[in-house]
N, C-alpha and C positions, 0 to 999 in steps of 0.2 A: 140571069135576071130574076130579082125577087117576085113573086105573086103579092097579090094584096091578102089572100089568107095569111102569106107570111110576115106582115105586119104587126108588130106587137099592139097590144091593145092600149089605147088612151088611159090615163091616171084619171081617176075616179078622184073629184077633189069634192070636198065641202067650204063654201065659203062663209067666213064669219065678222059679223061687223052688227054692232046694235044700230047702225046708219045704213036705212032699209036701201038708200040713195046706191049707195056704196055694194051691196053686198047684190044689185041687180044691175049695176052696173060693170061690176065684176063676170055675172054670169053672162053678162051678155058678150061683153070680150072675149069669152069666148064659146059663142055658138057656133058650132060649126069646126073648132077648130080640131084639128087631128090627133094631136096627141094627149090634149086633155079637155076632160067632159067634168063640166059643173053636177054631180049629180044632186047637192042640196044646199041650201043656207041655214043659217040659223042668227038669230039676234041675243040671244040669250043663252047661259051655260048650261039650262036645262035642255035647251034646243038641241044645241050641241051633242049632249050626252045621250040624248035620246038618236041623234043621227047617227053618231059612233055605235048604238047597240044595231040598230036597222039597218043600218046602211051599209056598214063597215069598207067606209073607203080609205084608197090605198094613201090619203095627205088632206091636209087641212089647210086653207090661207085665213090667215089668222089678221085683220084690222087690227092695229096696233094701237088705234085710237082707242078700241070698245074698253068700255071701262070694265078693268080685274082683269084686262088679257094674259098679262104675264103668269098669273093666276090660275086663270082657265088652262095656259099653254103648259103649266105644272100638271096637271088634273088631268089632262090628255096623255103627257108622257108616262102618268103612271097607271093608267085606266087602261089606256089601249098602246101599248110602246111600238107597235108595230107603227104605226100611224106617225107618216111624220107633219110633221108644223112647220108650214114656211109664213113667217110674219111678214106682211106689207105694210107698204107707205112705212117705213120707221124712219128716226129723224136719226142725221147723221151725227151722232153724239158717239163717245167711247162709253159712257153710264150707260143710257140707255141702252145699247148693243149689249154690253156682261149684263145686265137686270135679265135679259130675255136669252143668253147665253145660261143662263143660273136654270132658268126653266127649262132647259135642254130644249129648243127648238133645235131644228134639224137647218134653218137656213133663212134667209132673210134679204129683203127688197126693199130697197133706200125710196125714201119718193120721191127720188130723182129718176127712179127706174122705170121702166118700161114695159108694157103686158107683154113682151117678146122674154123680158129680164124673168119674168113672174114663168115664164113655160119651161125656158131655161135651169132655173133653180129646181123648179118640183122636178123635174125630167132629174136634174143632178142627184138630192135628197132619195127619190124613191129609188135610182139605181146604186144607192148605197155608196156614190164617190161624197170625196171628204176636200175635194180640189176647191182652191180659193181662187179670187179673182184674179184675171190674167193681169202679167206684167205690165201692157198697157196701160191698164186701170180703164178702160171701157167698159168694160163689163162690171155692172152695180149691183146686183145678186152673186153672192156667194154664200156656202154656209159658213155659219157660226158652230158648228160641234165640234170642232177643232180647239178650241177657244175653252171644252170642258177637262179641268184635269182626270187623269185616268185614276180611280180610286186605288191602283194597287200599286202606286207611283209615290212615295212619300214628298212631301212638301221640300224644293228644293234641290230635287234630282231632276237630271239634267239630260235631255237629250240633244245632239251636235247643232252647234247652229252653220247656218250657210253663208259665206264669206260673205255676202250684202246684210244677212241680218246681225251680223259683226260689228258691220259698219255703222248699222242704224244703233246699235243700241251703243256704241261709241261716242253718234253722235248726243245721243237720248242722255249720255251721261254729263255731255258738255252744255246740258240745258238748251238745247234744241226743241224748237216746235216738229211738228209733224209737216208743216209747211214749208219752213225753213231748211227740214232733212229735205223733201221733196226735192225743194230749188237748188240744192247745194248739188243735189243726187241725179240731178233731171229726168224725173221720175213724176206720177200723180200722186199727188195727197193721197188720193182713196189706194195708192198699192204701199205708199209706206204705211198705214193701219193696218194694210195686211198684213203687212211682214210684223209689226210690233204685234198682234194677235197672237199668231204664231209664236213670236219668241216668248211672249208671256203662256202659250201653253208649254212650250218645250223645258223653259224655265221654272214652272207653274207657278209664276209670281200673280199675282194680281194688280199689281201697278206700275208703271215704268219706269219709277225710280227704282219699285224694288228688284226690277231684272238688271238695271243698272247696276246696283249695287252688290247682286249676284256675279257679275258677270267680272264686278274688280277681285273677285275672289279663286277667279279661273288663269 
């Protein structure tokens, strides 16, 4: 039987949002909660910077509204890398997700997701797994650093893809939505992005035509 000495310690997060609303309403979600402790906000990128030298906590949730986030969440990865950025509320676009994938955040919570979705993720991000969301597709936090190509990968080297992401980029070639792979595939919306994420990292395309048309070449 575990002790509670042997309990690992709560994730020390900062939250950030220039919507003061937001960023105490965050902290208050979670008071009290176990595995992670709000220890500061900030509304601005000075705030910020000055938390990361003081405070040095082990993740950041990043408002995806605040304006220059994407910005800020660049400035973070290269100031303090250890520090990972899990961005909230983002809106379920494929743009928007690569913009905030390009600043290397570490993971990210649709706002359809849930303060349970938000514990979840940083728990995922700070123990260093790289696991996307379940085949379900219930689970709406996953990361996005999968989604970055590996710099010593040249453009258009390939790594295996898996007999479903075969299928989807098959389908992706026959002019298929994401919806329409779904309903063919009976599957969520939200697990065929995952899988097309994925094959645009393995592929290192950047758009789905272009792994498509990688893929007539295999």
């Amino acid at each position: 039987m575990s002790r509670a000495g042997d309990r690992p310690r709560a994730i020390r997060v900062v939250v950030v949002s220039d919507t003061k609303l937001y960023r105490e309403a965050v902290r208050h979600v979670f008071d009290g909660h176990p595995r992670v402790s709000v220890v500061g906000t900030a509304g601005r990128r000075e705030e910020l910077m000055d938390c990361l030298a003081k405070i040095k906590p082990d993740a950041v949730l990043l408002d995806s509204s605040t304006c220059g986030s994407a910005t800020m969440a660049l400035s973070m990865a290269r100031r303090a890398p250890r520090v990972r950025v899990v961005v909230f509320a983002l809106r379920e676009d494929d743009d928007e997700i690569h913009r905030y994938a390009a600043a290397r955040v570490a993971g990210y919570v649709l706002r359809s997701g849930s303060p349970n979705d938000l514990a979840l993720v940083l728990e995922s991000v700070t123990h260093g797994q790289t696991s996307c969301v379940a085949e379900s597709g219930e689970d709406l936090s996953y990361p996005v650093s999968a989604l970055l190509a590996r710099p010593d990968r040249p453009a258009g080297s390939q790594d295996a893809l898996t007999a479903r992401q075969t299928e989807i980029v098959r389908l992706i070639d026959q002019g298929r939505s994401n919806k329409e792979i779904a309903g063919e595939l009976g599957i969520e919306v939200t697990t065929v992005k995952n899988h097309v994420h994925n094959v645009l990292r393995k592929l290192h395309a950047n758009r789905r035509g272009e792994a498509a048309a990688l893929m007539r070449t295999v």
